[in-house]
PyMOL commands that place a pseudoatom at each C-alpha (Angstrom):
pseudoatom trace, name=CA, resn=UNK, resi=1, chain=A, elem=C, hetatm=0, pos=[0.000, 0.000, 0.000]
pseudoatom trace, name=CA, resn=UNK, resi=2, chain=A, elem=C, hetatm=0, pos=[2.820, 2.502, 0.944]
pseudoatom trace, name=CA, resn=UNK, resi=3, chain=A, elem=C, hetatm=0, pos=[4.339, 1.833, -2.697]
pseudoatom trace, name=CA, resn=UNK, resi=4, chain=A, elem=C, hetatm=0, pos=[0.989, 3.347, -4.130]
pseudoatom trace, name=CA, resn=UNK, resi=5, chain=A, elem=C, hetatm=0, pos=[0.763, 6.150, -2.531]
pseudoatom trace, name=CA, resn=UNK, resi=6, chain=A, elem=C, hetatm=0, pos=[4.604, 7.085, -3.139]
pseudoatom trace, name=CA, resn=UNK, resi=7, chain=A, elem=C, hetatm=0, pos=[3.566, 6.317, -6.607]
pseudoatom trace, name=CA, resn=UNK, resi=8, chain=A, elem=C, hetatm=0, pos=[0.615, 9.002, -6.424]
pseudoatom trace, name=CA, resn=UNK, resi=9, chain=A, elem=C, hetatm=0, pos=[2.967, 11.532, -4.336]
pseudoatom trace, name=CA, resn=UNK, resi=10, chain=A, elem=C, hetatm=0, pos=[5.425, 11.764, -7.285]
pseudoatom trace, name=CA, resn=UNK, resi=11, chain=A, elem=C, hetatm=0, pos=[2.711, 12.186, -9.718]
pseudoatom trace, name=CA, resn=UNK, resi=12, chain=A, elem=C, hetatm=0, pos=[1.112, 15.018, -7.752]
pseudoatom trace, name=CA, resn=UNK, resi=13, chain=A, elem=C, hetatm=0, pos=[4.093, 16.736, -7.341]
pseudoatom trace, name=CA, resn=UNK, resi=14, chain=A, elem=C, hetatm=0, pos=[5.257, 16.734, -10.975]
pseudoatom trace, name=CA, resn=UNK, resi=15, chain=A, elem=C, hetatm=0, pos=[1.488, 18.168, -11.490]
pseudoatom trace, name=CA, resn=UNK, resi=16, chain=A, elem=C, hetatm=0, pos=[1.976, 20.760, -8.605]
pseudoatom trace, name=CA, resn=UNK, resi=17, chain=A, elem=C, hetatm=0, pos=[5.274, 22.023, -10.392]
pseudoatom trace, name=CA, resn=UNK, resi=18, chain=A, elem=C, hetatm=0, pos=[3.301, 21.891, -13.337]
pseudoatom trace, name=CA, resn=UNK, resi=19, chain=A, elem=C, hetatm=0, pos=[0.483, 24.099, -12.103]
pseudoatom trace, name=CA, resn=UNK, resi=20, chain=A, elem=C, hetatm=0, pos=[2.520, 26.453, -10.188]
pseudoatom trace, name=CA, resn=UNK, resi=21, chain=A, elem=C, hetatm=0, pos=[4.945, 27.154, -13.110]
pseudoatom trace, name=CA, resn=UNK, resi=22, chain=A, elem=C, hetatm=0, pos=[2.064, 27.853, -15.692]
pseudoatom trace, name=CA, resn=UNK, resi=23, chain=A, elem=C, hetatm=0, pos=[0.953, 30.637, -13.420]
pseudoatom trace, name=CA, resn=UNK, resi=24, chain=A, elem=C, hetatm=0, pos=[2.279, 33.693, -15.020]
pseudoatom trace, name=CA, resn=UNK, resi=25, chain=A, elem=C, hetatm=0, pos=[2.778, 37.223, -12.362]
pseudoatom trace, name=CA, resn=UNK, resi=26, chain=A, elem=C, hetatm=0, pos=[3.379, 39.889, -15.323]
pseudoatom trace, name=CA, resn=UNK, resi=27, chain=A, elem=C, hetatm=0, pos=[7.262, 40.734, -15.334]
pseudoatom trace, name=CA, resn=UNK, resi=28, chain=A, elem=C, hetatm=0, pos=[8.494, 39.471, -12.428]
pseudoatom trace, name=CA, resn=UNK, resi=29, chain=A, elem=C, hetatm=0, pos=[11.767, 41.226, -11.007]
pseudoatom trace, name=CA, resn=UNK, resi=30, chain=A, elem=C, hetatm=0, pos=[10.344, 44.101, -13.822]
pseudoatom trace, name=CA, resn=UNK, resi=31, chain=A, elem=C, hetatm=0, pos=[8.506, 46.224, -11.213]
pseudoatom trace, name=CA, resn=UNK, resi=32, chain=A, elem=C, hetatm=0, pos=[11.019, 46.277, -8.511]
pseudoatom trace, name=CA, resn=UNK, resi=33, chain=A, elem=C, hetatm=0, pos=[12.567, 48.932, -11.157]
pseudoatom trace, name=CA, resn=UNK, resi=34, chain=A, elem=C, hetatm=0, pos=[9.872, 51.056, -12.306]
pseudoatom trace, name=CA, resn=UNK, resi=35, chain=A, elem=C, hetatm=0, pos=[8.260, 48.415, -14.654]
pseudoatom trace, name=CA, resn=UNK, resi=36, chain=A, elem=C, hetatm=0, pos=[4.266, 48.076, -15.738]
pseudoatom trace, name=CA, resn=UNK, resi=37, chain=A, elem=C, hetatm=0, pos=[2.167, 49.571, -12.147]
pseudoatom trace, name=CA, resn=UNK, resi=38, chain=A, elem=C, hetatm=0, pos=[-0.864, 46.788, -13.829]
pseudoatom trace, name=CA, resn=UNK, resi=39, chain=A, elem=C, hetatm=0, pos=[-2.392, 45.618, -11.079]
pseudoatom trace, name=CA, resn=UNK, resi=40, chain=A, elem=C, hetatm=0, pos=[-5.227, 42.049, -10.832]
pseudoatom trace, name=CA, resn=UNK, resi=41, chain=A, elem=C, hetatm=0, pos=[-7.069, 42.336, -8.340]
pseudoatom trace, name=CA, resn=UNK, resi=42, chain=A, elem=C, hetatm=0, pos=[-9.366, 39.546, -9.251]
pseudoatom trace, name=CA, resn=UNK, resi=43, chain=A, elem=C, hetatm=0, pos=[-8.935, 36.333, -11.040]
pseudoatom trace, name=CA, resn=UNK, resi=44, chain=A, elem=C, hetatm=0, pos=[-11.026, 34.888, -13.864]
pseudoatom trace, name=CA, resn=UNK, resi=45, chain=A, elem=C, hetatm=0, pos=[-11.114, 32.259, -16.207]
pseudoatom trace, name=CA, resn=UNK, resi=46, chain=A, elem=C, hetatm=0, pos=[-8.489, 29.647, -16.465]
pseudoatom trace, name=CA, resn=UNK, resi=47, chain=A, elem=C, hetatm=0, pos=[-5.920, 31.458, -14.062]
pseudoatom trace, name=CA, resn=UNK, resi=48, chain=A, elem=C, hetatm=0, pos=[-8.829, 31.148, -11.392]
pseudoatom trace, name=CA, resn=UNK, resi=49, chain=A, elem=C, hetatm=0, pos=[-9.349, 27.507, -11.857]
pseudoatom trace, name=CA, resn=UNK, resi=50, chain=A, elem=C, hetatm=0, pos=[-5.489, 26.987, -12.223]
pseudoatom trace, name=CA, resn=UNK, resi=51, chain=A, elem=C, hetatm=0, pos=[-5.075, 28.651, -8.512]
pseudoatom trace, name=CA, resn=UNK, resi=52, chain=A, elem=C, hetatm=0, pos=[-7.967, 26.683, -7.289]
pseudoatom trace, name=CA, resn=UNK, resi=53, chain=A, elem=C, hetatm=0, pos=[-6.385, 23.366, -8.791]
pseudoatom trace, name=CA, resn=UNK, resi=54, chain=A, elem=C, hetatm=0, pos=[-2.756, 24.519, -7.243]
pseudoatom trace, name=CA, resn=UNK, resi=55, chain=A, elem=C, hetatm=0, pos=[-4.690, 24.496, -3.952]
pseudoatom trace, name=CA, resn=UNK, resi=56, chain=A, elem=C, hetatm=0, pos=[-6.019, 21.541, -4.366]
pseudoatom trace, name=CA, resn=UNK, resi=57, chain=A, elem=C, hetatm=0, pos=[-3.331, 19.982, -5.326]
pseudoatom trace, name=CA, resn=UNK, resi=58, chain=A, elem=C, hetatm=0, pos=[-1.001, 21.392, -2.761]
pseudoatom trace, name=CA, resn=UNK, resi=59, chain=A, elem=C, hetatm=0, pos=[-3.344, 19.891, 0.142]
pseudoatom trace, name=CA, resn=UNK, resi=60, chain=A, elem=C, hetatm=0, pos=[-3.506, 16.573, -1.598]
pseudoatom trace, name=CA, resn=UNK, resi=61, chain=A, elem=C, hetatm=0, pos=[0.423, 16.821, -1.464]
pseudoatom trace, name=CA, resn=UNK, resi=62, chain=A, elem=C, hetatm=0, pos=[0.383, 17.278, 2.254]
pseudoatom trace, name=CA, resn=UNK, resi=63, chain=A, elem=C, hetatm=0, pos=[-2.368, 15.000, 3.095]
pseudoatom trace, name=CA, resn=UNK, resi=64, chain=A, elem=C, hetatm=0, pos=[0.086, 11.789, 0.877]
pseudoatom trace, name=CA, resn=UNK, resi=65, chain=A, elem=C, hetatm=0, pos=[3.172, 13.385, 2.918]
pseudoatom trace, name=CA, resn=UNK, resi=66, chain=A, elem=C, hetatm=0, pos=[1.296, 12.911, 6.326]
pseudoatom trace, name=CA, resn=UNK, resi=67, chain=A, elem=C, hetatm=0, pos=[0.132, 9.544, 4.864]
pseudoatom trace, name=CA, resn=UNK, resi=68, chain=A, elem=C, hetatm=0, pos=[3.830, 8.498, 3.737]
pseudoatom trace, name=CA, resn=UNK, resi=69, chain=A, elem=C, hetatm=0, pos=[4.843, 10.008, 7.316]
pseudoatom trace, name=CA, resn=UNK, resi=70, chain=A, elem=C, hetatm=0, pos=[2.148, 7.484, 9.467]
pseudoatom trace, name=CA, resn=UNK, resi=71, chain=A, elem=C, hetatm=0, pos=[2.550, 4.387, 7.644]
pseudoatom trace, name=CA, resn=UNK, resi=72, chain=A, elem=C, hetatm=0, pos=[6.458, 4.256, 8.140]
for i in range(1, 72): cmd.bond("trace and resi %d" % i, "trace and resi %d" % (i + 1))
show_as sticks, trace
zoom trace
């Protein structure tokens, strides 16, 4: 059983990398310097169901890590 959900650990990490790295925050190091003052307040669309999934997917993370953690 602990071989499984290893298994499922990897594979929702790789899609938590996935997720957080397809989240895009404008020009990055940019505005420290002066760059674009655009500011989202609110999300919508496909970035708001990419952040929910990134949650999701972050407390699935923890829950197999506490799961990995007991069964040991």
């Amino acid at each position: 059983m602990i071989f499984w959900i290893k298994i499922a650990q990897i594979v929702v990490a790789i899609l938590l990398m996935v997720a957080i790295l397809m989240q895009n925050r404008g020009t990055g190091l940019g505005n420290v310097f002066g760059g674009s003052g655009g500011v989202y307040l609110t999300k919508r669309g496909l970035e708001k169901k990419l952040f929910i999934a990134t949650i999701i997917l972050a407390a699935l993370f923890l829950f197999l890590s506490l799961a990995v953690f007991f069964e040991a």
